[in-house]
Residue, then its C-alpha position, 0 to 999 in steps of 0.5 A: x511462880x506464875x501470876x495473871x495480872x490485870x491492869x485496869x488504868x483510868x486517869x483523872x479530870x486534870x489529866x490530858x490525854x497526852x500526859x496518860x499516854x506520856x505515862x503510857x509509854x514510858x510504862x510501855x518501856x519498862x513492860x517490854x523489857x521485863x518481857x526481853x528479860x523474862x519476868x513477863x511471859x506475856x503481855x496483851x493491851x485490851x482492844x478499846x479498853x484501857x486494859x493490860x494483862x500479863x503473865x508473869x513469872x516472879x520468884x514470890x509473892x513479895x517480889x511481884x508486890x514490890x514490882x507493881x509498887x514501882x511500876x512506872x505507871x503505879x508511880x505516877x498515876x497509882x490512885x487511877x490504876x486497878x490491879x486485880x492478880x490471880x496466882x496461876x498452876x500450870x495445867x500439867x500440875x492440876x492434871x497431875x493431881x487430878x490423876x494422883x487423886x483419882x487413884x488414891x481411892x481405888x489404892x486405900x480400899x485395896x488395903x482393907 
């Protein structure tokens, strides 16, 4: 199953800009080797933004559920972290479907 994921990461007053970007990198760790590994397709940083959005590639809902919960930086800092998922249908799917549907009509009134 394919999901958009958009991270939106802010950081709290007591936090120094060092510590996010401590937490940062150790997130950027394990991101990219779930990338070598598959689970993400692909992933962009949001240019002047603390923003990160994915594609991913899980087996379930629950699956992706259970990652972002230990996700090194919803670990330590999960309170300043906004996560925003869309499950995703491969386009070729839709136009499928499109297509089925458009002749399903044109197919039920010839019956009549």
């Amino acid at each position: 199953m394919l999901f958009h994921v958009d991270f939106h990461i802010q950081y709290g007053a007591a936090m120094s800009q060092q510590d996010l970007f401590a937490t940062w990198s150790r997130e950027a760790k394990s991101a990219l080797g779930a990338k070598q590994a598959g689970v993400i397709v692909d992933l962009w940083k949001c240019v002047g933004e603390r923003r990160v959005v994915a594609i991913v590639d899980v087996e379930s809902h629950d699956m992706l559920d259970d990652i972002l919960f230990t996700l090194p930086i919803m670990v330590e800092m999960g309170q300043f972290v906004d996560i925003e998922v869309t499950a995703l249908r491969r386009y070729e799917d839709f136009a499928d479907t499109v297509n089925r549907l458009l002749e399903a009509p044109a197919e039920a009134g010839q019956s009549g």
